[in-house]
N, C-alpha and C positions, 0 to 999 in steps of 0.2 A: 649540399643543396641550398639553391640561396630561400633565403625566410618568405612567409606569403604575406603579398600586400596586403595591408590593411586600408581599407577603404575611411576617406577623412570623415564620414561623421561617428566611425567609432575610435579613430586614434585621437579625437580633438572634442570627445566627449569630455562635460564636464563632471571633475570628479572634488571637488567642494562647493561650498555656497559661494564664495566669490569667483567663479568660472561658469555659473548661471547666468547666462546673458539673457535678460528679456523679462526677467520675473522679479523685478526689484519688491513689489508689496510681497510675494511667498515669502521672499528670504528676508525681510525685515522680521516675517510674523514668526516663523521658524526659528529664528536663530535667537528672537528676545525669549521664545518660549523653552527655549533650550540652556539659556544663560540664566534665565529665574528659575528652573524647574518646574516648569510647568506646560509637563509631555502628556499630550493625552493616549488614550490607549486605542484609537483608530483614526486615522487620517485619508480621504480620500480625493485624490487630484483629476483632475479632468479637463479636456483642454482637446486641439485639434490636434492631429499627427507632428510629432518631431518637435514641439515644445519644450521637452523636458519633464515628460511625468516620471517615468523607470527612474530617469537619471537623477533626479530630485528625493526619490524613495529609497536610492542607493546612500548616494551622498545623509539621508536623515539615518539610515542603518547605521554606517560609518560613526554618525557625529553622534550614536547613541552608543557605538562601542568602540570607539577608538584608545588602543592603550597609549597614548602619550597622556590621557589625565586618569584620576581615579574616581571620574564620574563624563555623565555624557557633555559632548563640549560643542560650541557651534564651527570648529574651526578644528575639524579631523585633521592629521597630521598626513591622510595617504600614503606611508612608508611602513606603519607596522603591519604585523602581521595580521591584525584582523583587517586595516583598511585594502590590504592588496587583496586577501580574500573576497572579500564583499566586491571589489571591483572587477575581479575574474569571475564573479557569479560561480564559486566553491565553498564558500563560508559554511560550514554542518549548521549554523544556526539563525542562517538569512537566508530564507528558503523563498525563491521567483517563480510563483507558480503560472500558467498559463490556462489562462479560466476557458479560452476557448478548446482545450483539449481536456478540459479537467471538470466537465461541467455539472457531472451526475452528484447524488446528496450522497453515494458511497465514497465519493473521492473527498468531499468534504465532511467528512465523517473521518475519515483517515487526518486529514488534516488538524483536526480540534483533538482527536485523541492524543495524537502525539503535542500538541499545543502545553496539554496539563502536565509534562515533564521540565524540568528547571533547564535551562542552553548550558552547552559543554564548554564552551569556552567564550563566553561572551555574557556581556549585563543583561542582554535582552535576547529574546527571539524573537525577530523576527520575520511576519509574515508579508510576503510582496504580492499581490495578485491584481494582475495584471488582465483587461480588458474584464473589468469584473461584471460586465451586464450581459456577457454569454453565459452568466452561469443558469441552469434552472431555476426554475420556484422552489421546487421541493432543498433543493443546495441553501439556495438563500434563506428558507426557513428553519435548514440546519444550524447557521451559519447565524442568525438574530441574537440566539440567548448567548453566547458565546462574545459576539463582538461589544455586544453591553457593559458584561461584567466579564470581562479576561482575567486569565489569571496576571498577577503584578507582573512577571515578567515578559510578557505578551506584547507584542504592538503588533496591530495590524495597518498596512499600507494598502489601498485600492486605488489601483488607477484604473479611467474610463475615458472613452472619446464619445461614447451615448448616455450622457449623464440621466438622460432622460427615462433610460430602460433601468436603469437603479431602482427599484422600490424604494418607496419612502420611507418605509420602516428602517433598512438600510443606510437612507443619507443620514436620518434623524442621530441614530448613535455613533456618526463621525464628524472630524470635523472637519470641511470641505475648502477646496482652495482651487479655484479657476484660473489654468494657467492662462495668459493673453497671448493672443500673435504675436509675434516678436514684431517688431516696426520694422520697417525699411532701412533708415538711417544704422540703425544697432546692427541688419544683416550686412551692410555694407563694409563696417569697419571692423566685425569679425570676418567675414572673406577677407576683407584685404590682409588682418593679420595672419591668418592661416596662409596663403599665397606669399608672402613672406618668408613664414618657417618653411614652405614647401619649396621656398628659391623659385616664384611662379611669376614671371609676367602677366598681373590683371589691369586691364583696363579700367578709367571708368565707365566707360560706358557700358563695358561686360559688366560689372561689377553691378551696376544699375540693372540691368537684365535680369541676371540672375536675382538677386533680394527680393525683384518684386513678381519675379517668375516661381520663387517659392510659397509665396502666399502666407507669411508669417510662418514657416515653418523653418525651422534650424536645418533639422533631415533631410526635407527635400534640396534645401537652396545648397550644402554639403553634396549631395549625391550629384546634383547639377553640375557643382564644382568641379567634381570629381570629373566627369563625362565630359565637360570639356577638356580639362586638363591632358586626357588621354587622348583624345581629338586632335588639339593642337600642338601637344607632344611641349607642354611649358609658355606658350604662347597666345594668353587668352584674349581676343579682342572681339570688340562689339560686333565686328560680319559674321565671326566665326560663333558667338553665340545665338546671333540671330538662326545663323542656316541649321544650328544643330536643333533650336525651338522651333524651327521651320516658321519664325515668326516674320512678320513687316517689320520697320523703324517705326517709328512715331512720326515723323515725316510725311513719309508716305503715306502714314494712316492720317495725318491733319490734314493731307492734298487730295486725297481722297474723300473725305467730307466735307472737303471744299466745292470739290466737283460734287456731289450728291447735291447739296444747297444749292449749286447754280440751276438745277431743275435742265441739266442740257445730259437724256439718256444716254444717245448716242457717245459722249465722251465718258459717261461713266463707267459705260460696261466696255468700250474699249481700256480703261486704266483699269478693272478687274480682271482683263484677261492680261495684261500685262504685268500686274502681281500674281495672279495662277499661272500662268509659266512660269514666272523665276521662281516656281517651287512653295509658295506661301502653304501654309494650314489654314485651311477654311477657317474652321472654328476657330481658330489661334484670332485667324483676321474680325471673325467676329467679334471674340472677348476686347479687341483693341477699339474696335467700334465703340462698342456697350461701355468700357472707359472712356473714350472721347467724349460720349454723348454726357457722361458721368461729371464729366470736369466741365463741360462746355455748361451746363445746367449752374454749376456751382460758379462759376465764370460771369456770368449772365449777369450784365449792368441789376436787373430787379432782383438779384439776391445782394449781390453787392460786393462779394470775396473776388475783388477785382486782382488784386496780385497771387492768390492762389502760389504762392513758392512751394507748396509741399506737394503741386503736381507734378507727375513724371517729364516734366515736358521745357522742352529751354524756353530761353526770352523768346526767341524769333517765331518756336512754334507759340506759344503764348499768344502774342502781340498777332500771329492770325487770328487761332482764334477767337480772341478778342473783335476783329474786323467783322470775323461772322454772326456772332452776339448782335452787330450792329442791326442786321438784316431780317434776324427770326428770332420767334418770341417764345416763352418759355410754355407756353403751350405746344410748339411745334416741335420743340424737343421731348416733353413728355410722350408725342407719341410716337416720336422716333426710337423713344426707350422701349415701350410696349411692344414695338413691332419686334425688335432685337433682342426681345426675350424671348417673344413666342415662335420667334426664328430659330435660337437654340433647338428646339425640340426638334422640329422640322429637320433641321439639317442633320440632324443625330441619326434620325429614324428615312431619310433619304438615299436613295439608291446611288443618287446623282447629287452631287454635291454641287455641283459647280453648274448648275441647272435651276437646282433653290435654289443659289444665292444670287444666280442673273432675277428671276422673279424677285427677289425681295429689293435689289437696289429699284427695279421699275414698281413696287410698291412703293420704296422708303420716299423717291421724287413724288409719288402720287401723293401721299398723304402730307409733305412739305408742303405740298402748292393749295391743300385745303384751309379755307377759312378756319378762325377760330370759333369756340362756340358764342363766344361774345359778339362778335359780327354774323354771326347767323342769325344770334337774338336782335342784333340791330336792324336787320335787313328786312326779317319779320314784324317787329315793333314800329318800324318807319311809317308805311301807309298807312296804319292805326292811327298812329301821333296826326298824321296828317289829314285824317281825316275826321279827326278831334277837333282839329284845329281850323277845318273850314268853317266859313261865316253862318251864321245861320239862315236858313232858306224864309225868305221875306213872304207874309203872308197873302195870295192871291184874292182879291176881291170878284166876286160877282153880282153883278146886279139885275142880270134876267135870264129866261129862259131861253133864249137864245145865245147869248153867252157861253153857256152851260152845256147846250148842243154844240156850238162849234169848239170848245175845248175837248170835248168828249170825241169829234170827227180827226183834231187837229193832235190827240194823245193815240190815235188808230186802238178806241176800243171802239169794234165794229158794232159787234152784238148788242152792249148797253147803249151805245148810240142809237141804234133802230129801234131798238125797243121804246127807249125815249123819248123820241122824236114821233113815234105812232101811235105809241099806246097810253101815255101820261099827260093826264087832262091838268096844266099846272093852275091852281084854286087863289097860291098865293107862293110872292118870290123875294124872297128877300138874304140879305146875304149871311150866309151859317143857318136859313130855316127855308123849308118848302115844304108848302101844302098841296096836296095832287089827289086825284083821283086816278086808280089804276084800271084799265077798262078790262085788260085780261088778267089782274089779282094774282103778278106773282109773287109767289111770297116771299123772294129770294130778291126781289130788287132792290127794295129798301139798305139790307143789308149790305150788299155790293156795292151802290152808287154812295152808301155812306163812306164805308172804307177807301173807297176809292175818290172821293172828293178829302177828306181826310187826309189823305197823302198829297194830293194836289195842291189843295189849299195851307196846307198848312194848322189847320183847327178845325173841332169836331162842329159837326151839322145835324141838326136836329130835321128827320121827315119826319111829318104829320100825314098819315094816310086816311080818308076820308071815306065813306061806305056807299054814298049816294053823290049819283054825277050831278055837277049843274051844269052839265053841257058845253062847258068850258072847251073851245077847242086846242087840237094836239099842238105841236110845235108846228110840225110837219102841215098840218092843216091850216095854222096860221100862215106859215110862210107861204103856202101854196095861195090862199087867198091874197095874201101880199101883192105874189106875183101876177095874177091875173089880172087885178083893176092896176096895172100898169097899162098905160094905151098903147104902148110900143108891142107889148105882147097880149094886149086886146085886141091891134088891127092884124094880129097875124095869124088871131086864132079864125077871125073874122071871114080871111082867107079859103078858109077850108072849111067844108059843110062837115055838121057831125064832129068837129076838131076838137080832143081832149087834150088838158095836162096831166100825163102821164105821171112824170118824176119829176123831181128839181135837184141839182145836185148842184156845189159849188168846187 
């Protein structure tokens, strides 16, 4: 029977400190604290999937029992018999527990009893548990006095990806160590060594794919490997990784945000449906967006990382978007990024995928083509400024009551003009003051013809209203006697027996 495959992230697991790819500050801190002696008696790692927690907990078991020395070393030899144990997960005294099957304070109570016995063939015992924030309350308050003060030959290891569901009381009596994403660069040149020992044609371009398709994670970018490999039967290249991520190029996706920016709908949702037939992931296409807009932000003349070498992206794509930078401002990226988050959810919880994402590119043009808010405050602040800045209205003079009537006929206020012109006997006229007598006493006209000469004129006017007439005639009555000893319209009243002047109007 031939042997069963082993999948490459557990044949190409690391099994010492210098086969730790990605975690140089842990193995610094690890290995000085192993070569001074000074181990402490609980250790907990925590870090995203596929970093290296187990295997970092494995490799510290190892370096704390490995027989090639006669104390713990940082530099396990892998070949005796306790390190092939420990690395087979058989070891009687390095026990991998699994906290999400093993959650209750009985199971951890099994745990601690057996703790207080000496290891059968090993310096230490120790204990591995794994994903430790599924364990209960009641477990973890088993589990406190114990992890404090262990017995000497005790170590405990805990690894978590929810560092956050740990109680404090818990983090407090270990010492904690945050594994990081592995970088890009570091995945790239272990794929490629691994594709090597596998005798695998990789690409760079695949190779670039996959690293950042893993998302700093060793596991995943390994399992990716893996599925291509078997895909292309030893022949990994950039189309064949794309088609299996059902992803775009980068290409594609900088010509496509090219087209969005030109604000021309019609060619944009024609080059959408021409990526959704050749099979693209929506989302995938999303995430590439949400990076372009990412890099094109950090790109942007006003931040200033004009050569950006650490983005995924060649000179030629670069040096576009560069061009596009030229065009839009980094407000109109901010909320091209907003819209592309809130798009995420949308398109998750969508019946029709490709329905949302026609509406969002005729959003993403919409919101392109809006002002910033800085030109909305300009646009609103303009006529202010400007109207600040007109002259100031030159003061009007009057010097009679006649005057005063024909401003009042020639501004169309009807009402205070009749009123005016019929009923205010003027005593005395001069300009900013007038003395009157009111023959119908209202008491609202003072008031009115003030404010309202006030605006006209330009300066306040003082009425003096007087309580007894002196016969003073109206305006209206002045002009009408005006009119009559005129002879032209004496000999025409002349004309006609009984002939009145009516009205006078100009």
């Amino acid at each position: 029977m031939e042997d069963n495959y082993t999948v490459l992230a557990r044949k190409y697991r690391s099994q010492d400190f210098d086969s730790l790819i990605g975690q140089d500050v842990l193995v610094k801190t690890l290995t000085t604290a192993i070569n001074t002696g000074r181990i402490a008696h609980a250790y907990i790692f925590t870090g995203i999937r596929g970093t290296g927690k187990t295997s970092t907990a494995r490799i510290l078991a190892k370096a704390l029992n490995c027989l090639s020395s006669d104390h713990a070393t940082s530099k396990p030899c892998c070949e005796c018999e306790n390190c092939r144990a420990i690395a087979a997960g058989q070891h009687i005294d390095v026990m991998e527990i699994d906290a999400a099957s093993h959650t209750g304070v009985d199971n951890m109570r099994e745990i601690l009893d057996a703790a207080l016995y000496r290891p059968t063939n090993a310096r230490y015992k120790v204990y591995i548990i794994d994903e430790v924030h599924m364990l209960s309350a009641s477990a973890f308050n088993a589990l406190l006095k114990t992890l404090e003060e262990p017995p000497a030959h005790v170590i405990f290891i805990l690894a978590t990806t929810e560092i956050r569901k740990v109680p404090i009381t818990i983090l407090s009596r270990c010492q904690r160590f945050d594994l990081a994403r592995v970088p890009v660069e570091t995945l790239k040149k272990h794929f490629a060594w691994i594709a090597k020992q596998e005798k695998v044609e990789l690409s760079d371009g695949a190779n670039e794919l996959l690293a950042r398709s893993a998302d700093g994670s060793v596991r995943d970018g390994l399992s990716l490997l893996d599925q291509a490999i078997a895909q292309t039967a030893g022949h990994v290249d950039e189309v064949a990784v794309l088609d299996m991520l059902k992803r775009t190029d980068r290409r594609t996706v900088v010509d496509f945000m090219r087209i969005i920016l030109s604000k021309d709908v019609s060619l944009a949702l024609s080059k959408l449906d021409e990526i959704y037939n050749n099979g693209a992931d929506l989302t995938m296409l999303l995430n590439d967006m949400m990076e372009w807009t990412h890099w094109a932000t950090r790109m942007h003349p006003r931040i200033g990382i004009q050569n950006a070498t650490s983005s995924p992206y060649t000179v030629d794509q670069r040096e576009v978007i560069k061009q596009i930078n030229e065009n839009i401002s980094l407000n109109t990226l901010s909320r091209i990024w907003q819209v592309l988050v809130a798009a995420m959810s949308e398109l998750q919880s969508s019946n029709n995928q490709k329905q949302c994402f026609d509406m969002l590119i005729v959003r993403l043009i919409h919101i392109a083509d809006m002002p910033s808010v800085q030109e909305l405050l300009k646009q609103q602040t303009a006529p202010q400024i400007q109207a600040e800045q007109k002259p100031e209205k030159k003061e009007l003079i009057l010097n009679s009551s006649e005057e005063l009537a024909d401003l009042l006929q020639n501004s169309r206020e009807i009402m205070l003009h009749n009123y005016y012109i019929n009923n205010i006997e003027i005593i005395e006229f001069v300009d900013g003051k007038i003395k009157y007598f009111d023959r119908k006493e209202d008491k609202d006209f003072a008031k009115k013809l003030t404010l309202w000469l006030q605006d006209k004129t330009g300066k306040s006017w003082i009425l003096e209203r007087v309580i007894t007439s002196e016969h003073t005639p109206t305006t209206n009555e002045t002009i009408k006697t005006n009119v009559e000893a005129d002879p032209m319209i004496a000999s025409a009243m002349n004309l006609f027996e009984d002939a009145e002047l009516i009205n006078i109007s100009k």
